[in-house]
Backbone bond lengths (Angstrom), bond angles and torsions (degrees), N, CA, C in turn:
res aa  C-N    CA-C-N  psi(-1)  N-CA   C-N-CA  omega(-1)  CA-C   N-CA-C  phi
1 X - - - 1.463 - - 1.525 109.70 -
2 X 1.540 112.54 130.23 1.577 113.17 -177.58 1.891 93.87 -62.96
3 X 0.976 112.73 169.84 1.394 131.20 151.62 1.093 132.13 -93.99
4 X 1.810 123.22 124.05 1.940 114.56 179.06 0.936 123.60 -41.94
5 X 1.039 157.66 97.03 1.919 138.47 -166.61 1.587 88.57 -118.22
6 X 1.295 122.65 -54.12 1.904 96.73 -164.65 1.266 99.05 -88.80
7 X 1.566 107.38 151.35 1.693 126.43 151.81 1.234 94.53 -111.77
8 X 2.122 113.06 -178.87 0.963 126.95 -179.96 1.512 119.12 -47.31
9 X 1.480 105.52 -32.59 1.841 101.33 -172.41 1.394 93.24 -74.81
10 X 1.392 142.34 -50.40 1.083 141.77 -135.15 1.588 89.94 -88.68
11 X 1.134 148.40 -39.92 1.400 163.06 152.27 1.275 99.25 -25.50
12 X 1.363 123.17 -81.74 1.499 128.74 173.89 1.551 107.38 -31.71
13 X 1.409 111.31 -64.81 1.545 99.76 -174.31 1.219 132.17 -66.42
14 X 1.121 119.40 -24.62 1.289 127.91 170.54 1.283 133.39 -55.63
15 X 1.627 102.29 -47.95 1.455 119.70 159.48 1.663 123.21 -54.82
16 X 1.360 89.75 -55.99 1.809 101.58 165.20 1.828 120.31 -36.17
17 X 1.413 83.22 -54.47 1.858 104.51 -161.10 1.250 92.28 -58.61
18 X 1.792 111.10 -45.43 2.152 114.35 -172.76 1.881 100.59 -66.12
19 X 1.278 113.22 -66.50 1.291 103.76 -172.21 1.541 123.92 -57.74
20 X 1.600 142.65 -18.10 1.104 150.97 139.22 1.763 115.53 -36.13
21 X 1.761 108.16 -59.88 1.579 104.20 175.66 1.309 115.59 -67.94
22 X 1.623 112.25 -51.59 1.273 107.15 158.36 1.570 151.34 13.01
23 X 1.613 85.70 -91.91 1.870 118.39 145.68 0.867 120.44 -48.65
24 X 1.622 134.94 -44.00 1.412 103.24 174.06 1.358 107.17 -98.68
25 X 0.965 145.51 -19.41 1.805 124.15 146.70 1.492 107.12 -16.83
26 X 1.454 99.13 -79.96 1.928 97.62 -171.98 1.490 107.52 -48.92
27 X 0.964 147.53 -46.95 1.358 144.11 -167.16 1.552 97.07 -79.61
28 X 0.982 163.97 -58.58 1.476 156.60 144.16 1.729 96.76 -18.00
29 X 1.143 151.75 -33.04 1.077 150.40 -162.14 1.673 112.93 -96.88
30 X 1.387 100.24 -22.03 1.614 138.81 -155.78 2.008 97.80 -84.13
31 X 1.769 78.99 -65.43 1.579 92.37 178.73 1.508 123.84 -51.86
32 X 1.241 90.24 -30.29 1.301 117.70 -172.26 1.165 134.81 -65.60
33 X 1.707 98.64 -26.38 1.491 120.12 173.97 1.587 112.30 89.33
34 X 1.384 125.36 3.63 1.401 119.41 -166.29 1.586 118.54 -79.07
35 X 1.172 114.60 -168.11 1.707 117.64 -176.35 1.713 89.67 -101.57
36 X 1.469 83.28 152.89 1.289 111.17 164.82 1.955 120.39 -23.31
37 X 0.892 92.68 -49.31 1.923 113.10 -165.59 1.657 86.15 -71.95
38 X 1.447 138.21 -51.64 1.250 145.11 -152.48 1.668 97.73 -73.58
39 X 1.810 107.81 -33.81 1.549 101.79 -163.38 1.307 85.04 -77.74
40 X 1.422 140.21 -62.72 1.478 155.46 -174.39 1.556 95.51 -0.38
41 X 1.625 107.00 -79.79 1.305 135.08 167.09 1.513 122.95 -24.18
42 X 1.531 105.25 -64.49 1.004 93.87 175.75 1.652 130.85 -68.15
43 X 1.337 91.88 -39.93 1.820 98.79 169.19 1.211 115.70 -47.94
44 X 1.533 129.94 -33.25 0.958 142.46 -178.01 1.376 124.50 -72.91
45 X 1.222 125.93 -29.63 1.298 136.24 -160.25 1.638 112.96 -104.87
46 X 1.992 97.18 -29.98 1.292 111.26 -177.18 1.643 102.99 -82.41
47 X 1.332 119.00 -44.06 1.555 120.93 177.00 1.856 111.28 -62.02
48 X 1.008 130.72 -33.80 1.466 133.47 176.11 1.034 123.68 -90.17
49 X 1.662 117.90 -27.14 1.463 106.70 -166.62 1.412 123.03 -61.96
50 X 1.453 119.27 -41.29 1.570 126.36 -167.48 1.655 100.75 -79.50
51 X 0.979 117.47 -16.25 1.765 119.77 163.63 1.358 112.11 -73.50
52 X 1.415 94.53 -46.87 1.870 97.40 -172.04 1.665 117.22 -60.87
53 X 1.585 101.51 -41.28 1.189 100.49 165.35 1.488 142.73 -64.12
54 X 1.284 86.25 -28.88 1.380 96.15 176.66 1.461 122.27 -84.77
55 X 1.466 113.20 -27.36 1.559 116.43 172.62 1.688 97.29 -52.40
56 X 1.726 121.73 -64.18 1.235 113.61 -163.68 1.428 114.48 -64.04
57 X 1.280 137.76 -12.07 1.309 141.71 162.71 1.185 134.46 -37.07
58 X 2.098 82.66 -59.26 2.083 97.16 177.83 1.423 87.04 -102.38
59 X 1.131 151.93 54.31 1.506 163.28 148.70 2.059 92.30 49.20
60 X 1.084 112.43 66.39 1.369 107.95 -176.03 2.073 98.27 -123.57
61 X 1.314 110.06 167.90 1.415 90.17 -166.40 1.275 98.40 -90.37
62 X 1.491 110.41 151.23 1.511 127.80 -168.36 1.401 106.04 -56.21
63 X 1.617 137.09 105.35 1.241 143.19 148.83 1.613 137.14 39.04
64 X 1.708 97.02 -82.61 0.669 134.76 -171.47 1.698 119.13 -72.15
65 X 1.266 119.99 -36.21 1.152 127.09 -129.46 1.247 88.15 -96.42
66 X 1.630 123.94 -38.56 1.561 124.71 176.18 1.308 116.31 -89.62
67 X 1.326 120.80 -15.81 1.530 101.77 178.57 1.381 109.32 -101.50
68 X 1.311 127.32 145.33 1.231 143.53 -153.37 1.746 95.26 -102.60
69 X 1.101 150.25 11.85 1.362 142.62 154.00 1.229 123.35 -128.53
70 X 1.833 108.12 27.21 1.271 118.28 151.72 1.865 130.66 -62.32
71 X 1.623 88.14 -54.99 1.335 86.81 166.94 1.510 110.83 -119.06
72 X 0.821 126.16 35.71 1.996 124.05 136.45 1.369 87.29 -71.31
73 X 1.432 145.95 -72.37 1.428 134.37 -154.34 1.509 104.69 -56.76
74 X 1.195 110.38 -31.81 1.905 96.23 179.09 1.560 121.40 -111.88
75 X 1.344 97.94 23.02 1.562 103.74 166.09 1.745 103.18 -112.91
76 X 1.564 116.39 -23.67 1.479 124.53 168.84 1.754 104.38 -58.66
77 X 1.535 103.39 -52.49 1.542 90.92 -173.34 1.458 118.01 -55.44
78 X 0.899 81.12 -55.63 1.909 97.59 164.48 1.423 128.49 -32.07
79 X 1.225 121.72 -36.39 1.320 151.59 177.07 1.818 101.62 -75.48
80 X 1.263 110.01 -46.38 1.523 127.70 -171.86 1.337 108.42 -61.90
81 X 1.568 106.84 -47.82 1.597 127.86 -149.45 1.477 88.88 -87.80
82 X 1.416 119.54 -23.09 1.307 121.52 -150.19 2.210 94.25 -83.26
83 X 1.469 91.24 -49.72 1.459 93.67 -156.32 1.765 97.92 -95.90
84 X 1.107 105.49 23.06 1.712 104.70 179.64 1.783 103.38 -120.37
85 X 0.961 107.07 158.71 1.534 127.84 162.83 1.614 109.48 -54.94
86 X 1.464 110.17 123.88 1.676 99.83 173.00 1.567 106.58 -82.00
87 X 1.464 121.27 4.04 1.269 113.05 174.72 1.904 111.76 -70.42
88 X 1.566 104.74 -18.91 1.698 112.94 179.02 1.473 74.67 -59.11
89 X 0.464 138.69 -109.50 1.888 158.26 -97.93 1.966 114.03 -91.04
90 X 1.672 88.10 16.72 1.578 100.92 -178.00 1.474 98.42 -95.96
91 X 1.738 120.20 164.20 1.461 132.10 146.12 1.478 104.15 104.58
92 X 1.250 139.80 -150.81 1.202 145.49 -141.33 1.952 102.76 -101.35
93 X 1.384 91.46 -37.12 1.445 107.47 -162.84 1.488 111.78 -53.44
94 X 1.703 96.15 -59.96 1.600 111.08 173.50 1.767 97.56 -41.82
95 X 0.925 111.53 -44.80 1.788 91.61 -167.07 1.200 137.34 -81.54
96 X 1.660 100.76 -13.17 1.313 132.20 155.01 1.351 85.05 -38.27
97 X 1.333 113.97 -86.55 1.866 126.59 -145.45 1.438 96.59 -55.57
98 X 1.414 132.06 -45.16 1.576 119.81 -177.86 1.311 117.14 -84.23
99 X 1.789 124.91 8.97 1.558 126.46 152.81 1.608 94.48 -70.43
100 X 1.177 90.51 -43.20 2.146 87.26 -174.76 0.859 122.35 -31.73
101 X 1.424 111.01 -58.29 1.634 142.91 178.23 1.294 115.98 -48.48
102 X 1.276 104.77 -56.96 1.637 124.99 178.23 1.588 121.34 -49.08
103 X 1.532 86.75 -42.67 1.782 92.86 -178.64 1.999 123.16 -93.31
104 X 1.503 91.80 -10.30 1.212 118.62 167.14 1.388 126.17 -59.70
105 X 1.091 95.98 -52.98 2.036 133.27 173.85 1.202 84.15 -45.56
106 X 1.698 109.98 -86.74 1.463 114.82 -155.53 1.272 123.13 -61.43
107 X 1.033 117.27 -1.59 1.350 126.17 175.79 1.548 114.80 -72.34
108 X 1.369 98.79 -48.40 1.513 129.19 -165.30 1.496 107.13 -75.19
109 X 1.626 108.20 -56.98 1.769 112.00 159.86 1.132 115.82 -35.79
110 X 1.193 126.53 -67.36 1.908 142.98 -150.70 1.592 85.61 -75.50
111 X 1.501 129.41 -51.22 1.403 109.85 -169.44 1.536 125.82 -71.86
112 X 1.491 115.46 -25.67 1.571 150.30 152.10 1.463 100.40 -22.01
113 X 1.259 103.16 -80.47 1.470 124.87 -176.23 1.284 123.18 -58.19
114 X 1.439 127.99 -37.47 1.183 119.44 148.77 1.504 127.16 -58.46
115 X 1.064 117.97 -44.23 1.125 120.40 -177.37 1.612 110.38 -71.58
116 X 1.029 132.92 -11.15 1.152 106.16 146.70 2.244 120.40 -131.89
117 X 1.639 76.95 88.48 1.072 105.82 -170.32 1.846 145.19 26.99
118 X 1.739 96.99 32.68 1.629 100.98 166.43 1.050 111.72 -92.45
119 X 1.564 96.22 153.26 1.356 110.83 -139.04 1.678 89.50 -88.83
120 X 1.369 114.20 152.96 2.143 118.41 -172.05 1.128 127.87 -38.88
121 X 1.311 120.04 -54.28 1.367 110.53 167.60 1.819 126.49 -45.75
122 X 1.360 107.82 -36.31 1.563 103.79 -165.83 1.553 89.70 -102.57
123 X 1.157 134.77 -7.97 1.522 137.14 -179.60 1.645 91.05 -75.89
124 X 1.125 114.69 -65.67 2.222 117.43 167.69 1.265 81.80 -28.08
125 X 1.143 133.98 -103.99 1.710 158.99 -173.49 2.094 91.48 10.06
126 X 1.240 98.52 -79.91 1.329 109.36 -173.10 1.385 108.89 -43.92
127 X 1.355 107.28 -45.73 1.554 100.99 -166.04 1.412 105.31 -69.57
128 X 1.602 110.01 -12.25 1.930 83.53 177.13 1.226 91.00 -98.95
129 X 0.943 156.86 -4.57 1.522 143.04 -151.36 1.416 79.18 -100.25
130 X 1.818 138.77 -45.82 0.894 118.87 -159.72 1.918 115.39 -79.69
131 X 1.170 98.00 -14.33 1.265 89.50 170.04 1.720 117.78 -103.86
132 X 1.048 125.33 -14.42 1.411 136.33 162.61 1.845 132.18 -63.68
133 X 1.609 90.87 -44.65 1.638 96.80 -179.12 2.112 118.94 -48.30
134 X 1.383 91.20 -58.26 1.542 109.64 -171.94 1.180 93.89 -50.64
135 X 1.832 140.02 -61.18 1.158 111.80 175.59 1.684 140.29 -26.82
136 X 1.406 96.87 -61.40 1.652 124.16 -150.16 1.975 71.84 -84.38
137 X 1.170 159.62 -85.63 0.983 134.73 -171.05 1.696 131.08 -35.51
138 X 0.933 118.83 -14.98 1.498 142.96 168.48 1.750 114.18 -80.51
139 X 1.228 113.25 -42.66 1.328 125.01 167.98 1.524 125.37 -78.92
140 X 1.653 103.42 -28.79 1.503 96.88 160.09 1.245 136.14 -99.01
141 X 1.362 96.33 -12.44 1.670 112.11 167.86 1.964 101.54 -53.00
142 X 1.446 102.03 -62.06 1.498 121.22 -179.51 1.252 119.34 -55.07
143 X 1.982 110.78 3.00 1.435 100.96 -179.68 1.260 122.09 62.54
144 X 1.591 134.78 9.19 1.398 138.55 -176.68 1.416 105.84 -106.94
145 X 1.723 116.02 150.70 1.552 89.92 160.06 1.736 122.36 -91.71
146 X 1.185 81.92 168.98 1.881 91.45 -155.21 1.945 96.09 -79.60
147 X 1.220 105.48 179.13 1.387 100.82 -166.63 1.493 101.17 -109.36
148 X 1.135 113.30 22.80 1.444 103.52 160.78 1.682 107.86 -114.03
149 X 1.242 109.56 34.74 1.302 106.20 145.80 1.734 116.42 -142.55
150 X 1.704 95.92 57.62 1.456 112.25 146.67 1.205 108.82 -134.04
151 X 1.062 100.77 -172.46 1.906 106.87 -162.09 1.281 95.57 -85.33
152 X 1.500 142.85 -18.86 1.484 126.33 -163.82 1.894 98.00 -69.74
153 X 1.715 78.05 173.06 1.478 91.49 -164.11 1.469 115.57 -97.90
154 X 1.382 119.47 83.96 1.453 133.27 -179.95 1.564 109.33 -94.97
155 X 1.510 102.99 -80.25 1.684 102.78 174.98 1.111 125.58 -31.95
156 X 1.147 119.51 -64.06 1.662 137.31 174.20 1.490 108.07 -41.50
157 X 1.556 124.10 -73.52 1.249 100.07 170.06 1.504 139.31 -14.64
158 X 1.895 90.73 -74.21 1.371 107.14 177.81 1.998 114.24 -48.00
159 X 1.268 99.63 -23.00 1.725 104.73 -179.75 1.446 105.76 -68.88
160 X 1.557 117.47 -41.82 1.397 125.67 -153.44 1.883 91.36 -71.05
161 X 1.477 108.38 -55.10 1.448 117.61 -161.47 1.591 96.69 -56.29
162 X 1.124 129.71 -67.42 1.613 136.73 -174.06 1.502 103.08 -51.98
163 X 1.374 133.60 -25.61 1.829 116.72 -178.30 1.557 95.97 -90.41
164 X 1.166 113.28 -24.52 1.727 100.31 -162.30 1.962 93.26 -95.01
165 X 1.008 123.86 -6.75 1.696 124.22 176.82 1.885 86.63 -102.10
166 X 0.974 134.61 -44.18 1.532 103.26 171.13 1.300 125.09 -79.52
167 X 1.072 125.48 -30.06 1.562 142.27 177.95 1.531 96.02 -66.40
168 X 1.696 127.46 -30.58 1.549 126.54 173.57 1.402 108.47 -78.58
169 X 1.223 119.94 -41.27 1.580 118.52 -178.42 1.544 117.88 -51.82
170 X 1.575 94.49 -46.43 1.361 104.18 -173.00 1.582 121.53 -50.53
171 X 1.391 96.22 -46.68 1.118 129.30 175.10 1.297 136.36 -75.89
172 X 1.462 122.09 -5.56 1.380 132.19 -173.83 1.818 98.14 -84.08
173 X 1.594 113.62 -57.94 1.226 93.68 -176.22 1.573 146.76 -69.32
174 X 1.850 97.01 -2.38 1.527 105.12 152.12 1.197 141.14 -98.24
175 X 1.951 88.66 4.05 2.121 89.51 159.03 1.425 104.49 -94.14
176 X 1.390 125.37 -27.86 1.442 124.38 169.27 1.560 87.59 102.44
177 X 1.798 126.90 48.48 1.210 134.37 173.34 1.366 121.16 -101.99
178 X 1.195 162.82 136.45 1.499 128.83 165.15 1.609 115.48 -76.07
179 X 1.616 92.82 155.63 1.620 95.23 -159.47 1.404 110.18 -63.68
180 X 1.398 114.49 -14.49 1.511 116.53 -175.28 1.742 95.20 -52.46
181 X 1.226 134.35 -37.43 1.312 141.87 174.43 1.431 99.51 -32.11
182 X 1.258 113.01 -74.08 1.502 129.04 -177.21 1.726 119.11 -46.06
183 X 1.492 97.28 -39.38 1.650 97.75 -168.14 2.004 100.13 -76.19
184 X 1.510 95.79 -53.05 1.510 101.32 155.64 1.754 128.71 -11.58
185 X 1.287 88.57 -82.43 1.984 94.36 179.47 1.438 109.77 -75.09
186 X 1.100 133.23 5.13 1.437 135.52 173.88 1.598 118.82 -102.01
187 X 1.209 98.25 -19.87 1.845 124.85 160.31 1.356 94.47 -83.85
188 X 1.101 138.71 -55.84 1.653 113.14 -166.86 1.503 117.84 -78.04
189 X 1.227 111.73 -35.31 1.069 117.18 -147.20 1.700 91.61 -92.76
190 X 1.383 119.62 -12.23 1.706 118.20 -174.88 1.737 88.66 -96.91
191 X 1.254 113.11 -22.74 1.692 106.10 -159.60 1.923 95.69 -97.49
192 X 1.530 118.58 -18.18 1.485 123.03 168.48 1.578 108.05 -54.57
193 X 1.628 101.39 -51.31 1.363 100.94 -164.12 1.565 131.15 -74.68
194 X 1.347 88.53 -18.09 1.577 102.51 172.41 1.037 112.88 -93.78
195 X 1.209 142.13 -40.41 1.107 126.36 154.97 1.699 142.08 -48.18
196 X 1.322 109.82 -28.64 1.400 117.25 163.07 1.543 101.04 -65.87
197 X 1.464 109.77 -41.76 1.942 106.74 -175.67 1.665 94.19 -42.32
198 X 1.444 103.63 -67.42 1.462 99.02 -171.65 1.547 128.82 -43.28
199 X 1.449 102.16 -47.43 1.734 104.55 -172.76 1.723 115.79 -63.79
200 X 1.385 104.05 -27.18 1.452 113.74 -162.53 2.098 95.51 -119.65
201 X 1.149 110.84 -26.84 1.752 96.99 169.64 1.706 93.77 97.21
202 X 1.367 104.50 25.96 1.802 85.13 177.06 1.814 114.01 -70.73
203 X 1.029 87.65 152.19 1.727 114.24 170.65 1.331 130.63 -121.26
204 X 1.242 128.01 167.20 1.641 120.13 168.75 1.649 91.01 -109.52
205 X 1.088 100.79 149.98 2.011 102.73 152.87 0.987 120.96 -62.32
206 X 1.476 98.63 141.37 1.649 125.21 171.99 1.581 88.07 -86.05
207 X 2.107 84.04 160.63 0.998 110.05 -172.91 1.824 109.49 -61.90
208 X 1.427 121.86 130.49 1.296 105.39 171.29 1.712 116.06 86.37
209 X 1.409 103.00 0.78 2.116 108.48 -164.70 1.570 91.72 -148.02
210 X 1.025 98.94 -173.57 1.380 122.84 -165.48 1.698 104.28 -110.47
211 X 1.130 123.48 170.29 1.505 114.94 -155.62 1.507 88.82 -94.08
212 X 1.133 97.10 131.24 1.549 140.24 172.83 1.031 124.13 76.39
213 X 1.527 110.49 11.75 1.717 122.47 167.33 1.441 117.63 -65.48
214 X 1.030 117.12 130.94 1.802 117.42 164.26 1.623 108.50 -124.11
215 X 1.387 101.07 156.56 1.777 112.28 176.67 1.560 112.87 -54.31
């Protein structure tokens, strides 16, 4: 028997989290100068991947493949990215919307994974992978390096949101809270931190430097 894992919030985010990565696939595709078919792709690859991976992980069936407004949502972005200016989709703002994404994901991973029964630590695990993968596949497809190998604070976020939404689940039914409580503060508190990364440029240290120095 599959397991329930989405409700309406979790529905919402999910969709959100795909059409946010999505978008910036196509707009990375945009910059890029490619054809139509290339943005498709990329929207495509960036909105599914960290799901895809993660479905085959906790051996659950891949996402995407049965619901039919998986990829309408990432052939729409695509469509968006296609007939708009990539100057919309420049500056601080856009990244706002893909911290959104980011903390959305992990929300959605980590709750995934519990629900069908991995055990917390590697259920966290999922939730960043699920919001992390689609990037870093998007960046190597694109031949760029990916941004988790600079010091800003992407991963980590996505780490913070997925321990405090499993560490809430766990925990909701012995405060007698609903877990939406949990998925809640694990969205803010993963989507606070990245976003201050952004406004203010935080970093972790490199190996051997001071935080956010590179050679």
């Amino acid at each position: 028997m599959t397991p329930t894992v989405l409700t309406p919030i979790l529905d919402l985010l999910d969709l959100a989290g795909i059409a946010l990565f999505a978008l910036s696939g196509a707009v990375l595709a945009a910059r890029l100068r490619q054809t139509f078919v290339t943005m498709a792709f990329f929207a495509l690859v960036t909105g599914v991947g960290g799901g895809t991976v993660r479905d085959l992980l906790i051996r659950a069936p891949v996402f995407w493949i049965d619901d039919p407004w998986v990829a309408a949502v990432c052939l729409a972005t695509a469509l968006i990215a296609w007939f708009t200016p990539v100057a919309w989709w420049e500056g601080k703002g856009f990244a706002y919307a893909d911290g959104a994404g980011l903390a959305a994901y992990a929300v959605l991973g980590s709750a995934k994974a519990l629900a069908y029964g991995v055990p917390p630590v590697p259920a966290a695990l999922m939730g960043v992978i699920t919001g992390c993968v689609g990037g870093i596949i998007r960046d190597v497809v694109a031949g760029r390096p990916s941004i988790i190998m600079s010091p800003e604070l992407y991963v980590t976020p996505a780490a913070l949101t997925a321990a405090l939404t499993v560490a809430g689940m766990l925990a909701a039914p012995l405060a007698g809270v609903p877990k939406e409580w949990a998925w809640a503060a694990g969205f803010a508190c993963g989507f606070a931190l990245r976003a201050a990364a952004i406004r203010w440029e935080w970093g972790l240290p490199s190996y051997g430097g001071r935080p956010g120095e590179t050679d």
